[in-house]
N, C-alpha and C positions, 0 to 999 in steps of 0.2 A: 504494500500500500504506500500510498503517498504521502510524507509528511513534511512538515519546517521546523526545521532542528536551529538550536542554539546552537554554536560550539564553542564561538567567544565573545563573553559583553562588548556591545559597541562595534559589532559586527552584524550585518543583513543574515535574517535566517535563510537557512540552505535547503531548496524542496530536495527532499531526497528518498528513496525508496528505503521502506523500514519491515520490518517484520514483526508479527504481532503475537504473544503464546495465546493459548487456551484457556478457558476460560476456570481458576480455583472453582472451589467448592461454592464460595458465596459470591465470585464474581459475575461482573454483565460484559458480554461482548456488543458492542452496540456500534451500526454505521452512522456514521455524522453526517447529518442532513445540515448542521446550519453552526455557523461560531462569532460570534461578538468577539471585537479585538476589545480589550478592556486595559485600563490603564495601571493597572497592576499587572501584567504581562510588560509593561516595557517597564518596570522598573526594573523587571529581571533580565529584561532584552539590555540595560542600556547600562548597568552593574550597579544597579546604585541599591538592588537588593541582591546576598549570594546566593548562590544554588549549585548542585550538584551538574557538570556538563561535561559529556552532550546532553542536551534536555530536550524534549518535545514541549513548548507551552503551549497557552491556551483551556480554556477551563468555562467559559460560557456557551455552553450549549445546547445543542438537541439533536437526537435524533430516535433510531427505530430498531431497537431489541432485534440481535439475529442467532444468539448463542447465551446460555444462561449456565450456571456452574450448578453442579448434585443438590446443593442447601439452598438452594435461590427460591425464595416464596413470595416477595414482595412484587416483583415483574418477570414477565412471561414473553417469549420472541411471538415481536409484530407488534409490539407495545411501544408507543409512542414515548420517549420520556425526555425529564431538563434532567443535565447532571448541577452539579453542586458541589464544588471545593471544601467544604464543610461538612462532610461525611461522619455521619451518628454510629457509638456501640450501640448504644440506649441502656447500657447498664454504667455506665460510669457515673461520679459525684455530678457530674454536668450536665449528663443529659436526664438522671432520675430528679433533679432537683428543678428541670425545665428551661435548661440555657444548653441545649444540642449543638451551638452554632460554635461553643468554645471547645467540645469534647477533642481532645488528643487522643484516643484510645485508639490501642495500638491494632486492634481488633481489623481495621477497615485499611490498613496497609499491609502490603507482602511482609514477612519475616527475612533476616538473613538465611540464604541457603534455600528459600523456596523458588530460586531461577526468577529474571527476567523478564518484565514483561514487554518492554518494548529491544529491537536488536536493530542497526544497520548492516546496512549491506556487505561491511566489512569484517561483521561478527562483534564489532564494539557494545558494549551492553549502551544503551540509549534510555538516559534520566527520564523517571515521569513526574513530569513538573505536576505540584499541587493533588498531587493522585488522578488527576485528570488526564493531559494533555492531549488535547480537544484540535489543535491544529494539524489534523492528520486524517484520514479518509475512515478511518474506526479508531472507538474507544473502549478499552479492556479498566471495567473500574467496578470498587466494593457496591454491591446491590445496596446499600446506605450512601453511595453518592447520587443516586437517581430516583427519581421516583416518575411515575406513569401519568398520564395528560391525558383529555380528550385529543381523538384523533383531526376532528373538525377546527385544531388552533392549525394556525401554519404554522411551520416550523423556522424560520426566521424570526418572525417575534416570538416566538417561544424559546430560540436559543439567549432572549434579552433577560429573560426570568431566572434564567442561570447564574448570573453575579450582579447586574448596573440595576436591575426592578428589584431582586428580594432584597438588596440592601438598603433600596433609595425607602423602598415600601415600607420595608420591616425599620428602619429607624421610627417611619413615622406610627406603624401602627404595635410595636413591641417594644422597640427601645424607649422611645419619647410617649407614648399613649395618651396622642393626642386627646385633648378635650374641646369638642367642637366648639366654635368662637373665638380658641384662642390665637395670637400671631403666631406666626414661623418665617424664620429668614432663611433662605440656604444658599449657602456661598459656594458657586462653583456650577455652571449648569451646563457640567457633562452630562454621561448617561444616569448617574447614579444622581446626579445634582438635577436633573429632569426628572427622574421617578419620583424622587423625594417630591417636588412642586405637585407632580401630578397627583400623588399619593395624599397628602394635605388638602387638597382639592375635596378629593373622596370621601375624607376623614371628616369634612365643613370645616375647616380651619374657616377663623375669621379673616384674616388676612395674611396674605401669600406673598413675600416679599423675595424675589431674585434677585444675584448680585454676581457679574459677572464680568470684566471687564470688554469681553467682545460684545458688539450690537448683536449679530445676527443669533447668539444663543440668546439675550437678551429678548428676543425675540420671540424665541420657540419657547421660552420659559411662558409669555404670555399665552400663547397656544394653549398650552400642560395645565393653563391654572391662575399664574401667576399675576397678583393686583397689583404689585407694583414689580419697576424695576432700579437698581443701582448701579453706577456704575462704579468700583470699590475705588479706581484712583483719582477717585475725585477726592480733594484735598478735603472733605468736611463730608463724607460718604457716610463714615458714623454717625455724625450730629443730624444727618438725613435718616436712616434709620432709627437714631431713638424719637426725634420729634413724630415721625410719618405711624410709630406704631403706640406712641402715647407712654415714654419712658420705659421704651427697652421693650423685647420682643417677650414671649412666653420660653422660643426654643427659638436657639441658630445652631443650623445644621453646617458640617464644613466638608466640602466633599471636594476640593482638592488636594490636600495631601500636602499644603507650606506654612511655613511658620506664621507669617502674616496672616492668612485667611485665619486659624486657631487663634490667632489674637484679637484679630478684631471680631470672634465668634461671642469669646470672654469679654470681650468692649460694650457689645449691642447688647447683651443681657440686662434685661428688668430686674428689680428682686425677685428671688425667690425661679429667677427663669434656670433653664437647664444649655447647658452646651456640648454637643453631640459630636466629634470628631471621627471621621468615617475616611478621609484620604489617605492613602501610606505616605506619614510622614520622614521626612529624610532621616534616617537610625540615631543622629544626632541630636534631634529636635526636641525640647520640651516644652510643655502647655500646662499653665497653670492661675489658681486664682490666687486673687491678694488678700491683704488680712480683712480690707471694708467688703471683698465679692464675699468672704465666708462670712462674716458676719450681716452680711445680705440676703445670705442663704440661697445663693449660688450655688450650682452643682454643672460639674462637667465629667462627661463619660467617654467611654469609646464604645461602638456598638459592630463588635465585627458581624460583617455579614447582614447587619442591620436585624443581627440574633434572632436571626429566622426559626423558625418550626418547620423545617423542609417538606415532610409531607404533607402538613395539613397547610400551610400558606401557598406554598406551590397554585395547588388544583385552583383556589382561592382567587388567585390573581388572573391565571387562567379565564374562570367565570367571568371577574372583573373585566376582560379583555373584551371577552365574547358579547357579553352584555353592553358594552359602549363604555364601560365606564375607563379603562383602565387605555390611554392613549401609546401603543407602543408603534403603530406607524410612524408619528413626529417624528420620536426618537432616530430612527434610522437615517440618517443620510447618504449610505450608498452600500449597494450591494455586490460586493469582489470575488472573485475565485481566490481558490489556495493561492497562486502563483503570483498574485497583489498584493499577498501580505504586509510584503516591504513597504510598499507606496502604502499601501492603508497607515501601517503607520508613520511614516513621514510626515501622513496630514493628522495622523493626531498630533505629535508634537507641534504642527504649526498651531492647532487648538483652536480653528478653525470651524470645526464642523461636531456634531453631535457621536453618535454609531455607525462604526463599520462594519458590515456583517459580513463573514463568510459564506458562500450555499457555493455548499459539495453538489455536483453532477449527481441526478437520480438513477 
């Protein structure tokens, strides 16, 4: 099969033909019908997060059950499904106590010594990034990374539900739980920085305030939702957000990943409001409050994965999709073959445009 291999940070991935094993006991072998380039992929493409390489990335997907492993009970081949980088035991402290999205357990990855699951052509064993690596024509992953969909979603917006919707969604409706009326700012209107607006929408926030410094996401934020918009370098961009929401928001969401936007996430905060950081910040970075935010009763979080409930929010947002509510055409801005990867991302660093999706040949 065909895949885009990492081999060295700050290097174009290399399509190159790979080899795929069989499927473990509780693994899914699944073809990839569709893959979101997501921005957590080029931190690893561009070294500013490590990883084990050669790697296959890619981790937002979807596709169509073709091989299931002895113990496999949750999906069946011809089964539609999103995978999810966030792969549940369901017995650990994290997932019995109802935070799945942090589980480490070690359950839902290979062991030393149980062989490879992805090989190049040269016999190299080939990293699998995130337990997924989704940029590749099939994916071999723990039956707890996927779960089953109606067949009637397409599969293009359905590979968005994969990482940029369950995180933008799930901050709004798990991490942050919303209470309709109240503000939300979200800084940053990529993919995840779009679901979150659209998601707020959903939830009745009272007012949906986008902050991005391009127009044209600026924009599409209005589409998703969005009552107002900011431009952050505007020299007095805060003093426009606490006046425009009536002394500081309820919730600011940060959904790109720099120092600044987390600062002035903790700036815009009302009392008693919360701050949500969701971008991979640079390994060096710290976000924190000061003595008057705590005594303001301040609170700021991280919400990996927008600490989803994979199975049961999944189908959810699905519905949400189908029914009208849940906008994931906006999101897209273009859709590539494998072989565009590279340029797909080129123009996300230019940060120009919303979603790049991959669609694999049927």
């Amino acid at each position: 099969m065909k895949a885009a291999i990492l081999e060295q940070p700050g290097k174009p991935l290399v399509i190159s033909e790979v080899s795929i094993a069989e499927p473990g006991p509780h693994e899914v072998l699944i073809k990839t019908a569709a893959c979101g380039l997501c921005h957590s992929d080029l931190h690893f493409i561009d070294g500013a997060y490590p990883h084990a390489l050669p790697a296959v990335p890619g981790h937002e997907a979807a596709g169509v059950v073709e091989a299931v492993g002895s113990q496999v009970r949750t999906v069946k081949v011809g089964d539609h499904v999103v995978s999810c980088l966030s792969a549940f035991c369901g017995h650990c402290e994290f997932c019995v106590t109802g935070r799945m999205a942090l589980c480490m357990g070690s359950d839902t990855r290979r062991q030393a010594g149980e062989g490879a699951r992805l090989m190049g052509s040269n016999g190299e064993v080939v990293n699998q990034m995130l337990n997924l690596s989704a940029f590749a024509e099939k994916m071999l992953i723990h039956e707890h990374a996927c779960v089953a969909i109606d067949k009637d979603m397409p599969m293009d917006r359905a590979a968005l539900l994969g990482c940029a919707v369950t995180t933008g969604a799930g901050t709004i409706f798990n991490a942050c739980k919303l209470v309709p009326g109240e503000v939300v700012a979200v800084i940053g209107c990529g993919g995840v920085g779009l679901a979150a607006i659209n998601s707020a929408k959903i939830a009745g926030a009272g007012r949906v305030i986008a902050v991005d410094p391009v127009p044209e996401k600026r924009e599409l934020a209005k589409i998703l939702g969005a009552t107002d918009t900011i431009d952050p370098m505007a020299e007095d961009s805060v003093k426009q957000i606490i006046e425009m929401s009536g002394g500081g928001v309820h919730h600011a969401i940060e959904a790109v990943g720099r120092q600044a936007s987390a600062d002035m996430a903790v700036k815009i905060l009302r009392r008693g409001g919360t701050a949500t950081i969701l971008g991979m910040m640079p390994l060096d970075c710290k976000v924190g409050l000061g003595a008057m935010d705590l005594l303001s009763g301040k609170k700021l979080q991280g919400a990996i994965m927008g600490m989803n409930h994979f199975p049961v929010d999944l189908p959810r947002l699905v519905d949400f999709y189908m029914r009208g509510l849940l906008d994931l055409d906006t999101i897209i801005a273009e859709r590539i073959s494998l072989d565009q990867v590279n340029e797909g991302f080129d123009r996300m660093r230019a940060g120009n445009s919303a979603r790049s999706v991959i669609v694999f040949d049927s």
